[in-house]
C-alpha positions as CSV (number, residue, x, y, z in Angstrom):
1,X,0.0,0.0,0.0
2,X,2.8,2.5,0.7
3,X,3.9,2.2,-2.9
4,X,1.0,2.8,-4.3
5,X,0.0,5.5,-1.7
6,X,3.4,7.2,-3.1
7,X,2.5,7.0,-6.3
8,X,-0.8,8.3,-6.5
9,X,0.5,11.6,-4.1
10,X,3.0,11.6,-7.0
11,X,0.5,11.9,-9.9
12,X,-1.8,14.2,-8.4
13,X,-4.2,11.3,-7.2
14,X,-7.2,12.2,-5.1
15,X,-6.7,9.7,-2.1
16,X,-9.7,9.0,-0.3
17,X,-8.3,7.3,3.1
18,X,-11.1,5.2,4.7
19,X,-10.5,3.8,8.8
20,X,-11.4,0.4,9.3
21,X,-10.4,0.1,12.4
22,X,-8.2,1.9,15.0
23,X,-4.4,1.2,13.7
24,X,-2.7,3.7,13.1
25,X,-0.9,5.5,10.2
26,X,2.6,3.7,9.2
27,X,5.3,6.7,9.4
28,X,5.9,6.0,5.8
29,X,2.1,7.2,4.5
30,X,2.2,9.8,6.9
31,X,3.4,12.9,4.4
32,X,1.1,11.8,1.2
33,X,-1.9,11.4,3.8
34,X,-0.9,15.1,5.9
35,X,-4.1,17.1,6.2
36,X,-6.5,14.3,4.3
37,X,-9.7,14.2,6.2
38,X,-10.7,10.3,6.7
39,X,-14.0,8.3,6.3
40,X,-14.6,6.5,9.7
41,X,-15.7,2.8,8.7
42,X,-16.5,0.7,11.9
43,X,-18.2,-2.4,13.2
44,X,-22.1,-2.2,13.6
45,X,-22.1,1.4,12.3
46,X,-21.4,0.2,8.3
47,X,-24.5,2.2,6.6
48,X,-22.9,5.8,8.2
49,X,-19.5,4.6,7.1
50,X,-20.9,3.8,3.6
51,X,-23.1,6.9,3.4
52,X,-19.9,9.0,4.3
53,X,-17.7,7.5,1.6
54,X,-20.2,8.2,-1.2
55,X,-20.5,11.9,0.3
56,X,-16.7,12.3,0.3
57,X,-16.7,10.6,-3.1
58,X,-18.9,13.2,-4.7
59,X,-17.0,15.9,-3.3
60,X,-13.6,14.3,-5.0
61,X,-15.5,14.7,-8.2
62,X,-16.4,11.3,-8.7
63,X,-19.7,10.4,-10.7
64,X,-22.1,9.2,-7.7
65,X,-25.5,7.9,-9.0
66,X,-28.6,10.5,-7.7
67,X,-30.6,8.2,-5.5
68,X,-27.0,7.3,-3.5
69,X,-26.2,11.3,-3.3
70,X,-30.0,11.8,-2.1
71,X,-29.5,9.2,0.5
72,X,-25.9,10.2,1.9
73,X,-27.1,13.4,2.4
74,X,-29.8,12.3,4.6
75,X,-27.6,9.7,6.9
76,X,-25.2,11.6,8.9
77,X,-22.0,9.7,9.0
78,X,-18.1,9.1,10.0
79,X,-16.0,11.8,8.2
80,X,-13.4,12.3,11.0
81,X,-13.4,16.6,11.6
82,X,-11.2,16.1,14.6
83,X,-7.4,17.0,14.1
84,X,-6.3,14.0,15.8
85,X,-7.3,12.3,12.9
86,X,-6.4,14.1,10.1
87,X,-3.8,12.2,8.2
């Protein structure tokens, strides 16, 4: 994954990082992931995780089908805001 993390940061990628649980960030991800908001996607709480990723898809610029947009936007879900988590 660090390899391809590397090269995508390279190439101007947009990097989408998603939490599936709580590990933490190798030190070798840590500069292509700096400042990257991440999509929180945990146990028993999988509908908010997935209603968060299409969100943060649609605001990456990718093509998101209207009935999943329409029903993001009514699930609040898991788009880490706190700085601890930023990446």
């Amino acid at each position: 994954v660090v390899k391809e993390l590397a090269l995508a940061s390279e190439r101007r990628k947009k990097i989408l990082p998603v939490c599936l649980d709580s590990s933490g960030i190798p030190k070798s991800m840590e500069y292509q992931l700096a400042g990257i908001q991440r999509v929180e996607y945990v146990e028993r709480e999988e509908e908010r995780g997935l209603q968060a990723m299409i969100r943060s898809l649609g605001k990456l610029g990718v093509t998101v089908c209207e009935e999943a947009s329409q029903e993001a936007a009514k699930t609040p879900g898991f788009i880490s805001h706190d700085p601890s988590h930023h990446i």
